[in-house]
C-alpha positions in Angstrom: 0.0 0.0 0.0 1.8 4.0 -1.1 2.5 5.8 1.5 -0.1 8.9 1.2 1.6 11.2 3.7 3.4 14.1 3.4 6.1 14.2 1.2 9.2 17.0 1.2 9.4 19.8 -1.2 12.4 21.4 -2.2 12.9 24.8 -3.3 15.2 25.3 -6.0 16.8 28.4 -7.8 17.7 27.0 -10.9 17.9 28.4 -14.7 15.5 27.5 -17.5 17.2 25.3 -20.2 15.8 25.6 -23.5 16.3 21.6 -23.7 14.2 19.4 -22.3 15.4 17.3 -19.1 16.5 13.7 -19.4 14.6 10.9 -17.6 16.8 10.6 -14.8 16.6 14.4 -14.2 14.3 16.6 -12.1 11.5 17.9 -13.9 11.5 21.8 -13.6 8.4 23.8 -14.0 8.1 27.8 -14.2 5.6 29.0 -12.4 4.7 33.0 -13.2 2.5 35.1 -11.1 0.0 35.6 -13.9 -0.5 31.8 -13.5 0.1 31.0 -9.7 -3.2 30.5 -7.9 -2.3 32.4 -4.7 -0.5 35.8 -6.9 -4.0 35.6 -8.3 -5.4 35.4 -5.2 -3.6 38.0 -3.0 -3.2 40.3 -6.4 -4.9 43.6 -5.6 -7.8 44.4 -7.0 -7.3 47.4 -10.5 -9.2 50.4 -9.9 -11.7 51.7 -12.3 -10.2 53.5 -15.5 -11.3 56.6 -17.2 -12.4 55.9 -20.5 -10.2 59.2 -21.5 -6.9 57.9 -20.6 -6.7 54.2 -20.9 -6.8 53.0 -24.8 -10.2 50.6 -25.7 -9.8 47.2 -25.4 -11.4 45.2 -28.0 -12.3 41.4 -28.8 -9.2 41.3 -31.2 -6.8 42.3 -28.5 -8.2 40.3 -25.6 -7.4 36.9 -27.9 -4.3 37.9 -28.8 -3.3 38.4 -25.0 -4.8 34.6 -24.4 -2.5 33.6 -27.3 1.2 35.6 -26.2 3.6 33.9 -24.0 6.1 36.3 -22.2 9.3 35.7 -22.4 11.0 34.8 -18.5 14.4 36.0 -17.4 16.2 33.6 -16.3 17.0 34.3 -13.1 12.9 33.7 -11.7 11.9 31.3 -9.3 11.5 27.1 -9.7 9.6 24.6 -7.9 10.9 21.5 -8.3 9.8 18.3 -6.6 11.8 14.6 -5.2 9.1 12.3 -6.5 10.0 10.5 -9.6 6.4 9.2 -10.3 5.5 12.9 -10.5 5.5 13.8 -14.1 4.4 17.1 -15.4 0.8 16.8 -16.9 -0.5 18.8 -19.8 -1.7 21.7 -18.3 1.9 21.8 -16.2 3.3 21.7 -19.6 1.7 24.5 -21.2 2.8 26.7 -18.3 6.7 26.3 -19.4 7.9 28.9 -21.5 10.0 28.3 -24.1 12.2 31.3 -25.1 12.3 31.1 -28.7 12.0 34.4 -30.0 9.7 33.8 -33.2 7.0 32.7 -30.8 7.1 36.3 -28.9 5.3 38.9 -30.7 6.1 42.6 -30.6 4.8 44.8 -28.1 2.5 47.7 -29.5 3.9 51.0 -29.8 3.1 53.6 -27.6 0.4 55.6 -28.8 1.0 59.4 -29.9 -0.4 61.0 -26.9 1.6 59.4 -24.3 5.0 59.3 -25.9 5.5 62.7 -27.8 7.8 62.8 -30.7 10.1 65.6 -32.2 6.6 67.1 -33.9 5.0 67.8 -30.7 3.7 71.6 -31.2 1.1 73.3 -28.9 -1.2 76.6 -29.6 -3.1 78.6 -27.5 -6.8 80.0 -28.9 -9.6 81.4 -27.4 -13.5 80.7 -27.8 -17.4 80.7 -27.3 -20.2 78.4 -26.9 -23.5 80.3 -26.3 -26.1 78.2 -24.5 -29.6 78.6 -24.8 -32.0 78.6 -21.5 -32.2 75.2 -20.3 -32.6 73.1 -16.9 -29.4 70.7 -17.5 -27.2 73.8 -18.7 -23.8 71.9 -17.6 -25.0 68.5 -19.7 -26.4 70.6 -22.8 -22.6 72.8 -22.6 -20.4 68.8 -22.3 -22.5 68.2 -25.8 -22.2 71.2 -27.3 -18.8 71.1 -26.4 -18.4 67.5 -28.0 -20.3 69.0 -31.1 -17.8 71.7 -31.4 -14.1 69.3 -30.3 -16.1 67.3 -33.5 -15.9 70.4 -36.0 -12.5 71.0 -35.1 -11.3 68.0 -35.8 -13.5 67.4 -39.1 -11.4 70.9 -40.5 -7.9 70.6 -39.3 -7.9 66.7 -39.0 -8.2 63.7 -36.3 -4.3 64.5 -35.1 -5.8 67.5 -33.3 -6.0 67.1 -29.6 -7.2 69.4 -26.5 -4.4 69.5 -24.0 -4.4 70.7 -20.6 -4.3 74.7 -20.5 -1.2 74.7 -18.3 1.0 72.2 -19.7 2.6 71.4 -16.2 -1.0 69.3 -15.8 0.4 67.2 -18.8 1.5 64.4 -17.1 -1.5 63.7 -15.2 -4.2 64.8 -17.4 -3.8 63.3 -21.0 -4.7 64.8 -24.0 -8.8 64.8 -25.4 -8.1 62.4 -28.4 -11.8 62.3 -29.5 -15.5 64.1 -28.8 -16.3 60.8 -26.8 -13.4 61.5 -24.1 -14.8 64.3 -23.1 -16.1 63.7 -19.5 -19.4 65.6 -17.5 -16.7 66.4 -14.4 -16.5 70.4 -13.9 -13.3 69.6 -12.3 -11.6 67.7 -15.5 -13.2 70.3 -17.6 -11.7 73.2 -15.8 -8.3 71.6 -15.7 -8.4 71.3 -19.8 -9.8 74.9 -20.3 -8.0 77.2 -18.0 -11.4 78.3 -16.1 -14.4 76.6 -13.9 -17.4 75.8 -16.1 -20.6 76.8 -14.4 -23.3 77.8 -17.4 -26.8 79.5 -16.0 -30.3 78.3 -16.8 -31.6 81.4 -18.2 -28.9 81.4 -21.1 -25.1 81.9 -20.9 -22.4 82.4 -23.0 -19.2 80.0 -21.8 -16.0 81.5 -22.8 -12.9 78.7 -23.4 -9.4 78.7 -23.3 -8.3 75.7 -26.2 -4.6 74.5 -26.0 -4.6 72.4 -29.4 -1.7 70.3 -29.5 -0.7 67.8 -32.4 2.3 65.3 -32.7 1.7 65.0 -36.7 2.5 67.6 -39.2 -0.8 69.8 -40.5 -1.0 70.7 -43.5 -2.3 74.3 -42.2 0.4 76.5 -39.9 -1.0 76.1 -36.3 -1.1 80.3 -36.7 -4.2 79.8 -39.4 -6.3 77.6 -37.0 -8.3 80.4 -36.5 -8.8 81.7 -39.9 -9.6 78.0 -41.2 -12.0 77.7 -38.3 -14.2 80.8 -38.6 -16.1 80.5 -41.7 -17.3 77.0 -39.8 -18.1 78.1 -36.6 -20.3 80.7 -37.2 -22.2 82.6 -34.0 -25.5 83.2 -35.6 -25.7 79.1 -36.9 -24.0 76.8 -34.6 -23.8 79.4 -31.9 -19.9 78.8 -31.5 -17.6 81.7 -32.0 -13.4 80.2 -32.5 -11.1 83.5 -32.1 -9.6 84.3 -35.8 -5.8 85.1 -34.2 -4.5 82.9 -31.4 -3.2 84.3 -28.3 -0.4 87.1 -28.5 1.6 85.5 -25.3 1.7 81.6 -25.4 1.2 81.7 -22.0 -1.5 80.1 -19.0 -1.1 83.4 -17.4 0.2 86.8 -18.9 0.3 90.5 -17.7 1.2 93.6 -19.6 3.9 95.5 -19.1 2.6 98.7 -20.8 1.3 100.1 -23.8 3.8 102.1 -26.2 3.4 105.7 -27.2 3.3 106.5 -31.2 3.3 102.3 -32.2 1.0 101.8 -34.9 -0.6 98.9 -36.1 1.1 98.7 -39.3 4.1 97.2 -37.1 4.5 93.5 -37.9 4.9 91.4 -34.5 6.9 88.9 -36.5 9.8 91.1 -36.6 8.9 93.2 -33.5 9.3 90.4 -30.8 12.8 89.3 -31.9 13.8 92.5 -31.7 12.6 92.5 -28.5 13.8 89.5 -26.8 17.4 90.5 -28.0 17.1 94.0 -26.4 15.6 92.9 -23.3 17.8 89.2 -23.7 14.7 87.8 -22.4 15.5 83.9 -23.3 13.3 81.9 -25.7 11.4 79.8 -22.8 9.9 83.0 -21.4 6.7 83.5 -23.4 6.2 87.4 -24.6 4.2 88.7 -27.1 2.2 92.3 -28.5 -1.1 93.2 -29.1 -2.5 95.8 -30.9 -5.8 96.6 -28.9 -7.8 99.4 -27.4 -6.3 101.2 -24.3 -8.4 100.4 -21.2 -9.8 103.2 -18.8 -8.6 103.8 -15.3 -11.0 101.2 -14.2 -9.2 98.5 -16.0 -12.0 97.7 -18.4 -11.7 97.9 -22.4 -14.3 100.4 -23.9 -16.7 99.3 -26.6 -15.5 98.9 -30.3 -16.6 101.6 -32.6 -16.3 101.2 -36.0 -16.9 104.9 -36.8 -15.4 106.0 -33.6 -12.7 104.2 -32.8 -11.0 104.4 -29.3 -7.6 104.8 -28.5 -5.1 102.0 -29.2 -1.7 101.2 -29.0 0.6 98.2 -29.4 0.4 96.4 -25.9 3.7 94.1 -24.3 2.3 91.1 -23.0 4.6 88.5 -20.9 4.6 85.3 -18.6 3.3 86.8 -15.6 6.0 85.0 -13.6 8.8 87.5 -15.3 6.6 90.2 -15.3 8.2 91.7 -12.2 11.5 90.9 -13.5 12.0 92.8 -17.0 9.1 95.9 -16.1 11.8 97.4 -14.5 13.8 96.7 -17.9 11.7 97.9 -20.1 11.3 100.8 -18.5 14.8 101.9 -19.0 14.9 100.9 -22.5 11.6 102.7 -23.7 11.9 106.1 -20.9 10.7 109.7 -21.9 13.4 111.2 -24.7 15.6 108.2 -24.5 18.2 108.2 -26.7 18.1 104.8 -28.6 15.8 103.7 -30.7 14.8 100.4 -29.8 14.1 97.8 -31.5 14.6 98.4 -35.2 14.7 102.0 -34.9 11.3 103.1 -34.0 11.2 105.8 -31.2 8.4 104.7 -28.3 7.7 104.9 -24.8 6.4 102.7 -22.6 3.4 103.8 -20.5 1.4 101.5 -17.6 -1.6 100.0 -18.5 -4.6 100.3 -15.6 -5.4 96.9 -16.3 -2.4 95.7 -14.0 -1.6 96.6 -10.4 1.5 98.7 -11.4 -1.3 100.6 -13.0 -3.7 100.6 -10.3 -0.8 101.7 -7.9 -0.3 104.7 -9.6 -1.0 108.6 -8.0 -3.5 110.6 -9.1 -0.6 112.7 -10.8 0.6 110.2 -12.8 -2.8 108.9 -13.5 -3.5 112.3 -15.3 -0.6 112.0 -17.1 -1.1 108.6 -18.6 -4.9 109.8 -19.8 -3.2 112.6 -21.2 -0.7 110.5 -22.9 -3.7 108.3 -24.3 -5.6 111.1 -25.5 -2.4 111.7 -27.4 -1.6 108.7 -28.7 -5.6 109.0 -30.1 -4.5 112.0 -32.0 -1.5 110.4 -33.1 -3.1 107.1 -34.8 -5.9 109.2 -36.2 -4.5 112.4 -37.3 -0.8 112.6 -37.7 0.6 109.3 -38.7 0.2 108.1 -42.5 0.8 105.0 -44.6 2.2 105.5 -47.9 1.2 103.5 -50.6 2.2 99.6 -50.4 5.6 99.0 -51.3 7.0 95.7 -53.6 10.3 96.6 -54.8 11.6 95.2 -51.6 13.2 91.7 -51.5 15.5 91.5 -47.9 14.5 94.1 -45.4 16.7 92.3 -42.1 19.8 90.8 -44.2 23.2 93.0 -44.0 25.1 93.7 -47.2 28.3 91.0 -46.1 30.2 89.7 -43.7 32.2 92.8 -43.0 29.4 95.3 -43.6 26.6 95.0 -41.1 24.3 97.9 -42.9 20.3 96.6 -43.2 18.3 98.0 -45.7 15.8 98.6 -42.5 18.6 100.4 -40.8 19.5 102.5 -43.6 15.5 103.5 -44.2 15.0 104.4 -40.8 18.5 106.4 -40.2 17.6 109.0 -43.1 17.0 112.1 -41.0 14.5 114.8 -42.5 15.8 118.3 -43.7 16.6 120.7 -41.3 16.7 117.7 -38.5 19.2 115.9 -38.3 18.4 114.7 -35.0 14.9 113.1 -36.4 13.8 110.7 -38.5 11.9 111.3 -41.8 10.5 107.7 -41.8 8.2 106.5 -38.4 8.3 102.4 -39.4 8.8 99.9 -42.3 7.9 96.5 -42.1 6.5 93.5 -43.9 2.8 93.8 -44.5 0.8 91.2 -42.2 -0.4 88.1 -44.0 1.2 89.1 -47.2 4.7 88.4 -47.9 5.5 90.5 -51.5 4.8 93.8 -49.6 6.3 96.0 -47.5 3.8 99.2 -45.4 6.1 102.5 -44.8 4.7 105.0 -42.3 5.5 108.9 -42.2 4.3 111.5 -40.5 1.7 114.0 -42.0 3.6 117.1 -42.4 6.6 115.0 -43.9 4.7 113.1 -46.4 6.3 115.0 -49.5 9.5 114.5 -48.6 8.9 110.9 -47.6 7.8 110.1 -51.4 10.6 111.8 -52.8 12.8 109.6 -50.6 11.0 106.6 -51.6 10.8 107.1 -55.0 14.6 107.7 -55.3 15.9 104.7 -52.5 17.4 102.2 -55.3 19.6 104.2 -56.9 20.5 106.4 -53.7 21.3 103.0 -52.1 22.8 101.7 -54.6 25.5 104.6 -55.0 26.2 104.9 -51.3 26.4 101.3 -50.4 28.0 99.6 -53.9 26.8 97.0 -56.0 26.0 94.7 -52.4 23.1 96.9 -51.7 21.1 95.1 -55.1 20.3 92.1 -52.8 18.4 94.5 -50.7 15.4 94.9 -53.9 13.9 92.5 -56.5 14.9 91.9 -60.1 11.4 94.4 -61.6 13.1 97.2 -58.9 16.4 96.8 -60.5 15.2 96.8 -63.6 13.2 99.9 -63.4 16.1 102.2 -62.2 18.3 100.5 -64.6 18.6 103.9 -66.3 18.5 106.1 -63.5 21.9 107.1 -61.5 22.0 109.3 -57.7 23.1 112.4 -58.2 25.1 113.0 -55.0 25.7 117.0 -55.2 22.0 117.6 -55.5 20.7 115.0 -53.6 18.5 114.0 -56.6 18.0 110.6 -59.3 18.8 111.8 -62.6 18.3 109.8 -65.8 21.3 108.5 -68.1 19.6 110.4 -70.7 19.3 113.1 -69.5 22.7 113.5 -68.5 24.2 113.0 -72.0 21.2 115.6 -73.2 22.7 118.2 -70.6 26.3 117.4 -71.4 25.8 118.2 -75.3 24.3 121.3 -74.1 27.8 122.2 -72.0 29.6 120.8 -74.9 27.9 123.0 -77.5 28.5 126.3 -75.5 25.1 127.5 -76.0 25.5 130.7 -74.0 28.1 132.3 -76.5 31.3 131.5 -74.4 29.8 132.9 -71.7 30.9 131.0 -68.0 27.8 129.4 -67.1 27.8 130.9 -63.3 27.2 127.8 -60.4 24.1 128.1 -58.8 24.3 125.2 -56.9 23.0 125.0 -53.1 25.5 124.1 -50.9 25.4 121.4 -48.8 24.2 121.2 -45.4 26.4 121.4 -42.8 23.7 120.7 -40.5 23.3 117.2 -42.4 24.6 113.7 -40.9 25.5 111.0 -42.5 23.4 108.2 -41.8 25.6 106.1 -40.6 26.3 108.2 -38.2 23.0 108.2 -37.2 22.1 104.9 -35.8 21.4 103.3 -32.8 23.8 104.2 -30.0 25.3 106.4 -27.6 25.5 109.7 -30.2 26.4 113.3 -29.8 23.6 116.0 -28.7 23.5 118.2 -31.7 22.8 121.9 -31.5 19.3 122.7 -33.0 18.5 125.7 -35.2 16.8 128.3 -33.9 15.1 128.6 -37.0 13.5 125.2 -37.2 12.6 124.2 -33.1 12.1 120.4 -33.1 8.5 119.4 -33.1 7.1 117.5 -30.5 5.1 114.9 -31.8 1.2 115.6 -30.8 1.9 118.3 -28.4 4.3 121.0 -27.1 3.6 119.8 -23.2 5.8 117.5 -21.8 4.5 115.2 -19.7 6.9 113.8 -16.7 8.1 110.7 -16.7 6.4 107.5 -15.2 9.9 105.7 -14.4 9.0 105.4 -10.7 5.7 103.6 -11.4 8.0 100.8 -12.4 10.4 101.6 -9.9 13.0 102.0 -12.6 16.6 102.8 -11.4 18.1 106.0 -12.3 21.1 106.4 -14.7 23.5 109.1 -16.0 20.3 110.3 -18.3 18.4 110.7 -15.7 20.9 112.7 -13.8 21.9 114.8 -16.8 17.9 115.6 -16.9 17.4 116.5 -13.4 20.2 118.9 -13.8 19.6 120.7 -16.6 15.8 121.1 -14.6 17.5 122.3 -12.0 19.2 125.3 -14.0 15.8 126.2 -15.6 14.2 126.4 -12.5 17.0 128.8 -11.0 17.3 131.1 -14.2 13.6 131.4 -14.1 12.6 134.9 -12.8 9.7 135.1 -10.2 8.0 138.7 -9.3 8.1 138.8 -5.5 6.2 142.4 -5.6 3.5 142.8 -3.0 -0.2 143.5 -3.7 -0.9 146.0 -6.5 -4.0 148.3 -5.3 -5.5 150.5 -8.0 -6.4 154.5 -7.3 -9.9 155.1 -7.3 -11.5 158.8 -6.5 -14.8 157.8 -5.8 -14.0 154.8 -3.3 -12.0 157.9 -1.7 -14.7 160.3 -1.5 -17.2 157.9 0.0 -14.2 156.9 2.6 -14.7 160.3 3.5 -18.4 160.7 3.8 -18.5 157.5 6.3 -15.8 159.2 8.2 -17.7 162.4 8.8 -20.8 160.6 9.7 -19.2 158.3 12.5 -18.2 159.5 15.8 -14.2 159.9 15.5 -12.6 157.0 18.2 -11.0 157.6 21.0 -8.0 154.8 20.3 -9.1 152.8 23.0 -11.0 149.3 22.4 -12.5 147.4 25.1 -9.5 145.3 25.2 -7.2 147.7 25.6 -9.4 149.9 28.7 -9.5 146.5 30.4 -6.2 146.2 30.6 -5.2 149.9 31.9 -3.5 150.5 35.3 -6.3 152.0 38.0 -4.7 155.2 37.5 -5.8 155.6 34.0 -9.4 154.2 34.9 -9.8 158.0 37.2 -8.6 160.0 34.5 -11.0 158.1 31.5 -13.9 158.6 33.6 -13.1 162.1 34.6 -12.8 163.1 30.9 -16.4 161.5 30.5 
């Protein structure tokens, strides 16, 4: 009879042969924890999955998983057993693994959303979705929001995913891959667009902050989402509004800095932040930006667009709001009142604080008269003074210099030419690309310089051309070229003068027409008073001595206005001190009259002087002050007189 009790069980550590065992040998089984009974058992329990962040599992997958073996490193855990009569059934044998690598299939690849590749771009847009009155106004805004994820991704393409709005929230909030991973939580929902979703019953209109992000190229630049998406979204159909421009500073949070004094809105952003970051050296993780927009009140608030009556704008400096306290201080020492470079790319402005920040709101009532003066002249400014000349294709490289060794711009040269009788000014405001368009270039000039800045334009190839060489062509296209082919600079007269006409005029000398007469010079000679351009650009440069005949114009008023330096607590410099100096001589040479009152001589307040005088009884000199405080003595003789 077998003995049924218990028999000893050896552990042992050994490695898994590829070869079977012989007869004689121990038979070695692999037991995984997949398989074990008791790492079933004690396995905890997986909690719930959102549909949003784990991928679907299908029939198609869950047989393949039945079907794939895993390949075991050899250094797991064995079981083996002493009993020779104890042979490894066929359930035993399917547990052993062999580790054969045609038999292993490949592991799927990571899907696009969790493992971002070198294509990984992010854009920031704003939008609406109005609601309708309703008594489930948080489940009609999830559908409509569905509805309008769904249009987005019909226009620009399926690759198009809603990210978190701060992309710190990345890692634990995956990317909206599709309409149906959109969740009813308010709390998901605010996380994704920047701001707690709370629609009213009686109607609302939900404003959204979308951060689309894509790890596939798009045929359509990520900067003309908005423009693709507008003619779709349309308020009065759908009742979904997607912003036309995305946002000017690519950042959760931004604040501005300030508003500039005398910017335009012909000034392309393109080239204006660069400039920027290299005169501020704000690195290229720090998200800036400008905005042309309306200037807000002192309340903070925007007024209402006008078409007919537009308010006052100005180009606005937008940036992270965690370096916002760093580089204010900055900027205020680059763009201060009457500084002396023109930063960047040679434009002249000043930075003024905008009341929608709490530098703004800090300010004195002082300086907040000053800025609404200042805004009431940049107004007049924008709508009166500044014009744009005709558009401008002749134009190929604006930013590229003429060599190696010669640094000279064709933007540099433009906006160094000085007008006539200033040297100290400039004759052009701005040139830059014009927006969306790449064959054009917009030129700006003031009103009462608009003659002279055509004549300049119409003559800037071959004046160019003479003062900088033959490496100045690259500057303009081949039709430019072409068209002045004939025309040469005349540099005496400051004038373009044809080939033509120059062997015309030359016959003319040649003939003697005036009976051998001298012809008598009545060239104009040259300015003294004129700088060279090169001379002329950015830097540290000389103070030239005005004429008295021509005062330099302030541009939209006479009144200077202080400056607002200490709003942004802006540390002083040898300007400043050169400034405060020269205010302290004015104010000591100025003369004050320190004469007393001036009375003026009138007969007939005289005569009627008079008359009172006779009709009163005349005084004695004593008030009843001064009888009170008489000796005793005095008292005798005051009443004996009475």
């Amino acid at each position: 009879m077998a003995d049924n009790g218990a028999r000893q069980t050896k552990l042992q550590f050994a490695a898994i042969k590829d070869t079977p065992t012989s007869s004689g040998s121990l038979a070695t089984t692999s037991v995984t924890p997949e398989t074990s009974a008791v790492a079933q058992r004690l396995k905890p329990p997986t909690p719930p999955s959102s549909p949003a962040r784990d991928p679907k599992t299908t029939l198609e997958t869950t047989t393949r998983k039945k079907k794939t073996t895993k390949r075991k490193n050899r250094k797991n855990n064995e079981i083996t057993t002493n009993d020779d009569n104890n042979t490894p059934s066929d359930k035993d044998a399917d547990v052993v693994i062999d580790g054969t690598s045609e038999e292993i299939p490949k592991a799927p690849a990571p899907s696009a959303s969790n493992q971002p590749s070198e294509e990984f771009r992010s854009i920031r847009y704003k939008g609406q979705i109005i609601l309708p009155p309703s008594e489930q106004p948080f489940e009609d805004f999830v559908k409509k929001f569905r509805e309008y994820f769904s249009i987005i991704q019909d226009i620009l393409g399926k690759k198009i995913f809603i990210a978190a709005w701060d992309e710190e929230q990345d890692l634990s909030y995956k990317p909206l891959e599709t309409p149906k991973s959109i969740q009813p939580r308010r709390e998901d929902l605010a996380i994704y667009l920047g701001t707690y979703i709370n629609p009213k019953a009686a109607g609302d209109t939900v404003y959204l902050n979308l951060r689309l992000v894509t790890y596939h190229p798009t045929p359509v630049p990520l900067e003309r989402f908005g423009m693709e998406l507008q003619d779709h979204l349309d308020k009065e159909k759908n009742q979904m509004v997607f912003y036309r421009q995305p946002l000017s500073c690519q950042a959760p949070k931004s604040e501005c800095i300030g508003w500039f004094l005398h910017s335009t809105k012909t000034i392309n952003s393109s080239a204006f932040i660069p400039a920027i970051r290299a005169a501020l050296k704000i690195p290229n993780d720090v998200a800036i930006g400008v905005q042309y927009r309306a200037i807000a009140n002192e309340l903070g608030k925007k007024p209402p667009y006008d078409r007919k009556n537009r308010p006052p704008s100005a180009l606005h400096f937008d940036i992270d709001e965690r370096y916002a306290f760093i580089y204010q201080s900055k900027a205020a020492s680059l763009w201060k009142k009457d500084a002396k470079l023109r930063l960047p790319n040679g434009i002249r402005l000043r930075i003024i604080p905008c009341f929608t920040t709490i530098t703004g709101q800090s300010m004195t009532e002082r300086q907040r008269s000053a800025t609404n003066l200042l805004k009431e002249r940049q107004h007049r400014f924008i709508t009166t003074e500044v014009v744009v000349l005709p558009p401008y294709a002749l134009i190929a490289q604006l930013d590229s210099p003429i060599d190696e060794d010669n640094s000279m711009t064709l933007r540099r040269a433009i906006m160094a030419r000085a007008p006539e009788h200033y040297p100290s000014d400039r004759l052009i405001h701005n040139v830059d690309i014009t927006w969306n368009q790449t064959g054009r270039h917009t030129i700006t000039t003031c009103n009462d310089r608009l003659a002279e800045a055509r004549r300049f334009v119409e003559g800037m190839i071959p004046e160019f051309l003479h003062r900088y060489g033959d490496g100045a062509s690259k500057w303009f296209t081949s039709v430019g070229l072409r068209l002045y082919e004939e025309v040469t600079w005349n540099p005496d007269r400051q004038i373009t003068t044809s080939i033509a006409r120059e062997e015309y005029a030359e016959g003319l000398l040649a003939e003697n027409i005036w009976g051998g007469r001298e012809v008598e010079n009545r060239q104009a000679p040259p300015d003294p008073n004129r700088l060279n351009p090169e001379d002329l650009e950015t830097g540290t440069q000389e103070a030239i001595a005005p004429d008295a005949r021509y005062p330099t114009p302030r541009l939209t008023s006479d009144r200077s206005i202080a400056s607002l330096g200490s709003v942004y607590q802006r540390p002083l410099d040898e300007e400043d001190a050169l400034a405060a100096e020269a205010k302290a001589t004015a104010e000591a040479a100025r003369v004050i009259d320190h004469t007393g009152t001036e009375f003026e001589f009138s007969a007939e307040q005289i005569e009627r002087n008079r008359e009172r005088a006779d009709r009163t009884t005349p005084s004695t000199g004593f008030s009843m002050s001064t009888a009170a405080k008489t000796t005793p003595g005095t008292r005798i003789k005051l009443k004996e007189t009475q």
